[in-house]
DOROVO-479301 format. One line per field, with one value per residue: residue in three letters; x, y, z of N, C-alpha, C in turn. Coordinates in nm, 3 decimals. Atoms other than C-alpha are relative to their C-alpha. Layout:
BEGIN
drenpa	Ala_...
n.x	X_...
n.y	Y_...
n.z	Z_...
ca.x	X_...
ca.y	Y_...
ca.z	Z_...
c.x	X_...
c.y	Y_...
c.z	Z_...
END
This chain:
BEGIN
drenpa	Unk_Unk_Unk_Unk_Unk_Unk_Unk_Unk_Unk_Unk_Unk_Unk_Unk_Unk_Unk_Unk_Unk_Unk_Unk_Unk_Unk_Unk_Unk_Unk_Unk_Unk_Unk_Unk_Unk_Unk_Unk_Unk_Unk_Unk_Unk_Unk_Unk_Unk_Unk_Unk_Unk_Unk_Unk_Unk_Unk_Unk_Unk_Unk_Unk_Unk_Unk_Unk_Unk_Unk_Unk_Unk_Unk_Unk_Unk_Unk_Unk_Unk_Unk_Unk_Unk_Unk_Unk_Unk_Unk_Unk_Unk_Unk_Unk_Unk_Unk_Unk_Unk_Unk_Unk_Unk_Unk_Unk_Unk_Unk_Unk_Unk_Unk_Unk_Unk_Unk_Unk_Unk_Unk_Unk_Unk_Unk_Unk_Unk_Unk_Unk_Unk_Unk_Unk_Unk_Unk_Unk_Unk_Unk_Unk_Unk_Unk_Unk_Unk_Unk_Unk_Unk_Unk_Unk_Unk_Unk_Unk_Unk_Unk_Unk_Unk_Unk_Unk_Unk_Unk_Unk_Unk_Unk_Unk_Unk_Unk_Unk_Unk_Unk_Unk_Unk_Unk_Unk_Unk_Unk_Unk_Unk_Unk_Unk_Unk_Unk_Unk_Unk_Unk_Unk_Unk_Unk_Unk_Unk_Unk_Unk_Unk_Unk_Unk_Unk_Unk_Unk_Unk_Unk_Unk_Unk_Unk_Unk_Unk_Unk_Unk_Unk_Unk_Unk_Unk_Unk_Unk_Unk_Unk_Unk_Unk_Unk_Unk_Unk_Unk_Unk_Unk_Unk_Unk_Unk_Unk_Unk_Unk_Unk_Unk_Unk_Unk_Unk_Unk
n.x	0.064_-0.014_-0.125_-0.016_0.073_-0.005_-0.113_0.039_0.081_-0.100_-0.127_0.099_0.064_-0.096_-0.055_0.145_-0.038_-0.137_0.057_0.097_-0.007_-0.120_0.083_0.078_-0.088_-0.127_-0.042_-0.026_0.042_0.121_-0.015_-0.033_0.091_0.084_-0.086_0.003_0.121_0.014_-0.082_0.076_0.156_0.022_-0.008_0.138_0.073_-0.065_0.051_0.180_-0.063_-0.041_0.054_0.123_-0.047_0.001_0.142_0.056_-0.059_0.009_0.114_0.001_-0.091_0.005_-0.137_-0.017_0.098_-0.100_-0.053_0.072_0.014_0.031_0.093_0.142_-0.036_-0.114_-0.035_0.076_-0.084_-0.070_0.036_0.068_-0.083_-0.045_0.112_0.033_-0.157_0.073_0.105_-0.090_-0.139_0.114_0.057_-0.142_-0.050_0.132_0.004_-0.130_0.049_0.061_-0.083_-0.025_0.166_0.082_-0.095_0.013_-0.101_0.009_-0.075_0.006_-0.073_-0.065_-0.007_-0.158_-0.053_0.041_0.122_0.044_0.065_0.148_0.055_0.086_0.061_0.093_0.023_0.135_0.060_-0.019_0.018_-0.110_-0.130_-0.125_0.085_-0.068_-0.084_-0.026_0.025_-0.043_-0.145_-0.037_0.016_-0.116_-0.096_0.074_0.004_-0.118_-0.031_0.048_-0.037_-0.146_-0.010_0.022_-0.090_-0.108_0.066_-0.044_-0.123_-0.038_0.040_-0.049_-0.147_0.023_-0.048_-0.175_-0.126_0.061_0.068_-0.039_0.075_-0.054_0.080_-0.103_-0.112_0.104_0.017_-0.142_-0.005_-0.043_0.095_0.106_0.120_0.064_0.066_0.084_-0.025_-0.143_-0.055_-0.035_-0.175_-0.041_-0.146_-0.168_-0.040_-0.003_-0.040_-0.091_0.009_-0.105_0.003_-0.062_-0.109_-0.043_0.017_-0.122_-0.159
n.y	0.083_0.161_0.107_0.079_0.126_0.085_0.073_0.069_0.127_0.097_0.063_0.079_0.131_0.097_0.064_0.057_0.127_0.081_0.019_0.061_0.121_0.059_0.097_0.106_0.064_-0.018_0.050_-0.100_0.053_-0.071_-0.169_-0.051_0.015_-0.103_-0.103_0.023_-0.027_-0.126_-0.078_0.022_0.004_-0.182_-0.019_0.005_-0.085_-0.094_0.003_-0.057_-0.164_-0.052_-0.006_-0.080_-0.127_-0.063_0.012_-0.093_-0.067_0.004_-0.031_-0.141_-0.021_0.033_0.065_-0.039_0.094_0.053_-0.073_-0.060_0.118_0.115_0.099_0.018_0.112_0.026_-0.098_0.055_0.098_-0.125_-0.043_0.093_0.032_-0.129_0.003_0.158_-0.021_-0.070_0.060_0.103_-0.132_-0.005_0.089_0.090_-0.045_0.038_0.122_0.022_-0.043_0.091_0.092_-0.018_-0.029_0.113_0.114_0.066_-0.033_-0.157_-0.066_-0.109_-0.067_-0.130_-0.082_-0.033_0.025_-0.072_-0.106_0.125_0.003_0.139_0.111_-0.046_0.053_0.053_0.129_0.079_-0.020_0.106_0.123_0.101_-0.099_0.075_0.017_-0.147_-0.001_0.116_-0.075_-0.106_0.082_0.058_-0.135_-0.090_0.059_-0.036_-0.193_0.022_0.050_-0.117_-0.139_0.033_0.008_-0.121_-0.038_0.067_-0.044_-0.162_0.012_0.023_-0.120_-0.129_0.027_0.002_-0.132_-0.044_0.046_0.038_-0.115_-0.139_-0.119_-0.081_0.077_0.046_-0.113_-0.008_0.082_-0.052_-0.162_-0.088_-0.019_-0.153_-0.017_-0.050_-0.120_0.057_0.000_-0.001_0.104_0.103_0.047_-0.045_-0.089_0.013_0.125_0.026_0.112_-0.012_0.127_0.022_-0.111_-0.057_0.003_-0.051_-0.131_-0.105_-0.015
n.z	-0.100_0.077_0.036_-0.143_-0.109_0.121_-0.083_-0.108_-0.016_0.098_-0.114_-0.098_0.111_0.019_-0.172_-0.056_0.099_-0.002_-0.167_0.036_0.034_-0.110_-0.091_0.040_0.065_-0.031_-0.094_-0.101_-0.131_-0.019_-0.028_0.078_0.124_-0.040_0.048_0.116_0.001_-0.018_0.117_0.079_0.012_-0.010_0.141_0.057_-0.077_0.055_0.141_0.007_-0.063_0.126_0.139_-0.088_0.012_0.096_0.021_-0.007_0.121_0.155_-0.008_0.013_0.122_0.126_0.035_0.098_0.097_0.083_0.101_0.107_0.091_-0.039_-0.014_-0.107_-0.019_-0.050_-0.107_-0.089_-0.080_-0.082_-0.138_-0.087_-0.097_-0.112_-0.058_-0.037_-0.064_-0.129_-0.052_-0.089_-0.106_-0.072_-0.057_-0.063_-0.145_-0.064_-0.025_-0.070_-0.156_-0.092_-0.045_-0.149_-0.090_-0.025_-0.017_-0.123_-0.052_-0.017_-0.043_-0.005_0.095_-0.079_0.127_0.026_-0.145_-0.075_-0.010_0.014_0.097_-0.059_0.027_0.038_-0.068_0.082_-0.060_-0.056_0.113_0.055_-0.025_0.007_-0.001_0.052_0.183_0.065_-0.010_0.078_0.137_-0.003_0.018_0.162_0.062_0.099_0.116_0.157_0.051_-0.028_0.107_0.090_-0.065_0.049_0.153_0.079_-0.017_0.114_0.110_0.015_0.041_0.110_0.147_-0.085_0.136_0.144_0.025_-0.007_0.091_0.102_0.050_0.036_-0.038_-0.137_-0.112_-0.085_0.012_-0.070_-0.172_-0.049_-0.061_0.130_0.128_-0.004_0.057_0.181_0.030_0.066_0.168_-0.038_0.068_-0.129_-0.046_-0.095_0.045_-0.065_0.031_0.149_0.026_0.134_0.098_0.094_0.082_-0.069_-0.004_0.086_0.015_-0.073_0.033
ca.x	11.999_11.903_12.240_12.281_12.010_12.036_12.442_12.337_12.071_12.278_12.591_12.295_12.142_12.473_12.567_12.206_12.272_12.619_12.485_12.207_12.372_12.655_12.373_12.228_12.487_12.800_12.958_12.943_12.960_12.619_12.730_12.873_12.578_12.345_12.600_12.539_12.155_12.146_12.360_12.126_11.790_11.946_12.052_11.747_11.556_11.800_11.679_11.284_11.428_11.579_11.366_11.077_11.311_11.350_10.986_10.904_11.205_11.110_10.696_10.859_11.123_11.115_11.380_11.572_11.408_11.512_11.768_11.632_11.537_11.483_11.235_10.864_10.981_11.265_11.149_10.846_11.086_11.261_10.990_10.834_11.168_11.244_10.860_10.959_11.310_11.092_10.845_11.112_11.337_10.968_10.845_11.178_11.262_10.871_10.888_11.198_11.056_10.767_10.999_11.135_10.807_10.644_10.961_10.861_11.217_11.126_11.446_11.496_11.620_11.871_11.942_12.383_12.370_12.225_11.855_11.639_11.358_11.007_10.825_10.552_10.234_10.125_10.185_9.839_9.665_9.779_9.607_9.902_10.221_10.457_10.246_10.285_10.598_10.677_10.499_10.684_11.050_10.963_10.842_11.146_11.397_11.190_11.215_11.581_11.648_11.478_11.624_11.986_11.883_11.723_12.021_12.229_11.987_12.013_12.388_12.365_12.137_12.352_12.671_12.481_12.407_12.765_12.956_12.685_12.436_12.677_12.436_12.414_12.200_12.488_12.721_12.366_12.418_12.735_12.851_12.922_12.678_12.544_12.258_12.154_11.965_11.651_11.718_12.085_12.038_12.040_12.422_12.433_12.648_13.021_12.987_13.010_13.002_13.305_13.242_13.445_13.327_13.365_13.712_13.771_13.653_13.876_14.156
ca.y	11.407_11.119_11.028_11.011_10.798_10.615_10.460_10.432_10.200_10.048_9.980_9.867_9.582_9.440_9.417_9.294_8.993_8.907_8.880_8.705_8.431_8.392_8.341_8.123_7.920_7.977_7.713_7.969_7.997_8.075_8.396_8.498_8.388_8.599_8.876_8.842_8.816_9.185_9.355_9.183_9.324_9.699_9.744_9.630_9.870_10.154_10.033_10.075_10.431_10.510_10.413_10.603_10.910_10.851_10.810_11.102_11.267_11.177_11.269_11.620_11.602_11.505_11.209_11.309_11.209_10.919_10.965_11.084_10.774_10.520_10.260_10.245_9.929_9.982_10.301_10.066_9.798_10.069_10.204_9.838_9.749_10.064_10.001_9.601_9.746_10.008_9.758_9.486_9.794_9.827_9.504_9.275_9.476_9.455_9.069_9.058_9.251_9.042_8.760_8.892_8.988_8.640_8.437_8.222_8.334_8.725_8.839_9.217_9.453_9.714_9.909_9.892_9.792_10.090_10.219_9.977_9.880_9.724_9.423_9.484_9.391_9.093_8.772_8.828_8.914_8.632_8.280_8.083_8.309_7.967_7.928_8.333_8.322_8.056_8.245_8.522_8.303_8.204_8.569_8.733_8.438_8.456_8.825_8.808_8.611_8.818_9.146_8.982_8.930_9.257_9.399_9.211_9.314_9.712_9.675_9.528_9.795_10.067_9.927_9.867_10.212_10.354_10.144_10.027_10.321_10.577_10.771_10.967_10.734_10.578_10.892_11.079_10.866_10.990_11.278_11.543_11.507_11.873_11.755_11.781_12.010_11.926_11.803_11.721_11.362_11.218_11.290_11.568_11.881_11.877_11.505_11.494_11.192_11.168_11.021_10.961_11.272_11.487_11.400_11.432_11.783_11.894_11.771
ca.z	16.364_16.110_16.046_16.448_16.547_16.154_16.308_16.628_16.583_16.319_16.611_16.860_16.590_16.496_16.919_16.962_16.660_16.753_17.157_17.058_16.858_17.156_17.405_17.195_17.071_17.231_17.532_17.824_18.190_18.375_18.513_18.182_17.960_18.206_18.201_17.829_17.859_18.051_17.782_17.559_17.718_17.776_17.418_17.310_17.520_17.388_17.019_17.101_17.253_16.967_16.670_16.885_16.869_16.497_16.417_16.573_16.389_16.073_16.123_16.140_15.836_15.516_15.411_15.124_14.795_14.578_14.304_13.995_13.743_14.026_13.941_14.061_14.112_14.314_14.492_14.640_14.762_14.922_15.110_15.198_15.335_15.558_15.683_15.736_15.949_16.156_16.233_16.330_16.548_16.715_16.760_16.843_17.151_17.269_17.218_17.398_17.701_17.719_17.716_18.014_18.205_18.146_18.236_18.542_18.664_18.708_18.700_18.712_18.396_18.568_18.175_18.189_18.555_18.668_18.574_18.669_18.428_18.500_18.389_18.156_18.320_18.102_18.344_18.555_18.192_18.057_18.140_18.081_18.145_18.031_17.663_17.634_17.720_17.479_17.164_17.255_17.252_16.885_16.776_16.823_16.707_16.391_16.385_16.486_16.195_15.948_16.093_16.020_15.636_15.583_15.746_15.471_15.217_15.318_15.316_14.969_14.770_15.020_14.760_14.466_14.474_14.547_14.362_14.051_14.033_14.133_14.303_14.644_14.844_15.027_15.048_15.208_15.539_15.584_15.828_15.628_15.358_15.252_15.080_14.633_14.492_14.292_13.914_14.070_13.949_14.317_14.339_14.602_14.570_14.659_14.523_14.157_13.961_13.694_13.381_13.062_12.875_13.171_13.208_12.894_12.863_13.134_12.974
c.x	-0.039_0.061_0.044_-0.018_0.006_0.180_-0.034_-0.055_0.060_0.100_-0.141_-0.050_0.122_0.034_-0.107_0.026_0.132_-0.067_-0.083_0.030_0.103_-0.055_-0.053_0.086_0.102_-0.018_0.015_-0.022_-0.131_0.007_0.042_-0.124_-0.114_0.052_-0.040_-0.165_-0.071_0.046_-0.083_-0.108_0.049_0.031_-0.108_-0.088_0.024_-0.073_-0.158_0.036_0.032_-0.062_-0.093_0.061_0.021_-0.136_0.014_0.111_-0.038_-0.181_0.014_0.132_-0.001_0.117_0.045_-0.084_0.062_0.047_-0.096_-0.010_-0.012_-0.132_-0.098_0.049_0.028_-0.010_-0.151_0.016_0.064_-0.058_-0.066_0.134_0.023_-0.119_0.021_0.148_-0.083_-0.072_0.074_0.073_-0.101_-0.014_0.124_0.011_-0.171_0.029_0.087_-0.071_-0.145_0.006_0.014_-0.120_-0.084_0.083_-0.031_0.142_-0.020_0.128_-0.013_0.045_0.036_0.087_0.182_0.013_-0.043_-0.113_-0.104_-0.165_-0.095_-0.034_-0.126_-0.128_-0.099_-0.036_-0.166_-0.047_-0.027_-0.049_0.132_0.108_0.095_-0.036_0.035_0.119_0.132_-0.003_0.101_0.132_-0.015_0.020_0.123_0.141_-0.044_0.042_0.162_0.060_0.007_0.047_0.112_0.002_-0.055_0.111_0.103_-0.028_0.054_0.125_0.017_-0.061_0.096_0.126_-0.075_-0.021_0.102_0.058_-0.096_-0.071_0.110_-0.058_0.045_-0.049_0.112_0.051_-0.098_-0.014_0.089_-0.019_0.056_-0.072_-0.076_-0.078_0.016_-0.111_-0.109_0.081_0.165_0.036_0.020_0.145_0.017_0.132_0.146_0.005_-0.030_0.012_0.058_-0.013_0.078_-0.001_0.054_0.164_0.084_0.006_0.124_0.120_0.019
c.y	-0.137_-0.065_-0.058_-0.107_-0.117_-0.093_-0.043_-0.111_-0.083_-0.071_-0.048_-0.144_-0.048_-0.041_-0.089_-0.166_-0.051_-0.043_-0.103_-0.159_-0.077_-0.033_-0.126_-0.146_-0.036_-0.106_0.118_-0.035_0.046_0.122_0.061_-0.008_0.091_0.130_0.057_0.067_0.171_0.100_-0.036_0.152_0.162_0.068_-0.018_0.064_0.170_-0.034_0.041_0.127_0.067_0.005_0.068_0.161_0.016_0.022_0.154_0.122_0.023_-0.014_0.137_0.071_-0.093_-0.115_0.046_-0.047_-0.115_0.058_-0.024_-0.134_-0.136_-0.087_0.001_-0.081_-0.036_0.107_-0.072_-0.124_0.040_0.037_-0.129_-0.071_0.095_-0.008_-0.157_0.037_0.052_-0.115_-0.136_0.089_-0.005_-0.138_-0.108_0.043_-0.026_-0.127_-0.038_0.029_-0.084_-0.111_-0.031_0.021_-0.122_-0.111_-0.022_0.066_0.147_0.085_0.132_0.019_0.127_0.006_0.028_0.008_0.150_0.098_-0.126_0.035_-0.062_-0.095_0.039_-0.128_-0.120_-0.172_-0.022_0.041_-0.094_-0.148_-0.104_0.108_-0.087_0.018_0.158_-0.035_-0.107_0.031_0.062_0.004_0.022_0.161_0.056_-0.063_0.034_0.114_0.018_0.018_0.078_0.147_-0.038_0.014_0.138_0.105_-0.018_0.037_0.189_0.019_-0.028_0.108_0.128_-0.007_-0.005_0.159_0.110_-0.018_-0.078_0.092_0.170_0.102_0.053_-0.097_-0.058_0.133_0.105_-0.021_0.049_0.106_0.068_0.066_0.159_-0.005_0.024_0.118_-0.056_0.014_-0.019_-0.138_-0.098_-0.018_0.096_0.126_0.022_-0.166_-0.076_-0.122_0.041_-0.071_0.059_0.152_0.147_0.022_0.030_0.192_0.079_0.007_0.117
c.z	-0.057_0.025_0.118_0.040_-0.161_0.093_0.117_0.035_-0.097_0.097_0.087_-0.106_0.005_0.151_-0.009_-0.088_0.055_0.179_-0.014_-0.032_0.136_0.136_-0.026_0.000_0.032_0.147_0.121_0.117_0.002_0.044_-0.134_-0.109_0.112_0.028_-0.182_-0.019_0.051_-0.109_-0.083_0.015_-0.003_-0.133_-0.068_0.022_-0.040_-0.146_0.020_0.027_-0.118_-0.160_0.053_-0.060_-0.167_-0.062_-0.019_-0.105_-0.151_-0.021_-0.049_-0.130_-0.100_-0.049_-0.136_-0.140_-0.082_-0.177_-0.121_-0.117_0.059_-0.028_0.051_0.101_0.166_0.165_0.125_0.099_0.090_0.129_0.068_0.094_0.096_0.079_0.037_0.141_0.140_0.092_0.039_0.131_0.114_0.085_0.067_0.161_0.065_0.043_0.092_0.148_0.060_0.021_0.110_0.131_-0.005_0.053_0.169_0.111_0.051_0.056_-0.030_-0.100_0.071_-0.175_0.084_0.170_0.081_0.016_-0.006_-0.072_0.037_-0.134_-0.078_0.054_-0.068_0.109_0.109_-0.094_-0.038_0.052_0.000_0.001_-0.124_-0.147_-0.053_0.007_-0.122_-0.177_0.002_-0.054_-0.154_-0.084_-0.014_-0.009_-0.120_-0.063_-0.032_-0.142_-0.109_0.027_-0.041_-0.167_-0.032_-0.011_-0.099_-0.105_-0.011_-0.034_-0.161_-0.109_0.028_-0.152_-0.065_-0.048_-0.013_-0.131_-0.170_-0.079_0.014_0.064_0.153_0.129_0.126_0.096_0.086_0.142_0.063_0.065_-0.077_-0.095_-0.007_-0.100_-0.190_-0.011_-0.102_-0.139_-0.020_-0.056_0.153_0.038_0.101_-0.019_0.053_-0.024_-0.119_-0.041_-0.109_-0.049_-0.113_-0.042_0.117_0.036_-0.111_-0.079_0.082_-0.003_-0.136
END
């Protein structure tokens, strides 16, 4: 179930970033760039959905542990990034929705054209809707942003581990994976690491 909702929300983030910059950025018609903007907001709505469902997943299971000789260092960078990811997966899609709910425009969110979605009730709360509405804009470009580089970051320790440390951490995410065994060395059984002497023995 991890590894489910772990891809999933992985394929939702990269749509959500590539959408994002092609609203932003991209020459488009107006029906196609608000075509664009819906696909935006229901994917994004699917990501709060989904990191919710892993939360609670992972309240009630244990994540594997890290491999065996990792770093204080390394294993507290670890967990302050996976706590800076959650808490972007969380808050991005919020900002987004009260994007949409303060936008003078009040257009509707119908979730893939066909579950329609309400407005969160902040515009009579709010003294100024346009000024919220305005914070709100910057919040989750900002976030955006930062959600693209951590994304780049996870990707890069995901390989350094693989292909530098060698270990299971990567290989773990995978379908398939049947898990290590304590004192295994963080490599996972049915996924040996071969080294010189080993090879040499079995010759």
């Amino acid at each position: 179930m991890a590894i489910l909702l772990h891809w999933l929300s992985a394929l939702c983030v990269l749509g959500l970033l590539g959408i994002g910059l092609l609203m932003v950025h991209a020459d488009l018609a107006p029906l196609r760039r608000f075509q664009l903007y819906q696909w935006h907001k229901s994917v994004g709505i699917t990501v709060l959905l989904l990191t919710g469902l892993r939360l609670v997943w992972r309240f009630g299971h244990a994540p594997p542990p890290h491999p065996d000789g990792m770093p204080a260092r390394e294993r507290r960078a670890a967990s302050a990034a996976h706590l800076t990811l959650y808490g972007l997966l969380v808050g991005l899609p919020l900002a987004g929705w009260a994007v949409v709910s303060l936008s003078p425009f009040n257009i509707p969110t119908v979730l893939y054209g066909l579950i329609p979605w309400p407005h969160l009730p902040l515009s009579t709360r709010i003294a100024d809707p346009a000024a919220g509405e305005a914070v709100m804009k910057r919040v989750h470009a900002y976030g955006a942003w930062i959600l693209g580089l951590l994304v780049l970051l996870h990707v890069a320790a995901a390989l350094r581990h693989h292909w530098v440390l060698r270990d299971d951490v990567l290989r773990r995410m995978l379908p398939g994976w049947r898990g290590g065994e304590p004192g295994d060395g963080g490599h996972g059984r049915g996924t040996p690491i071969l080294r010189p002497q080993t090879l040499i023995r079995n010759r």
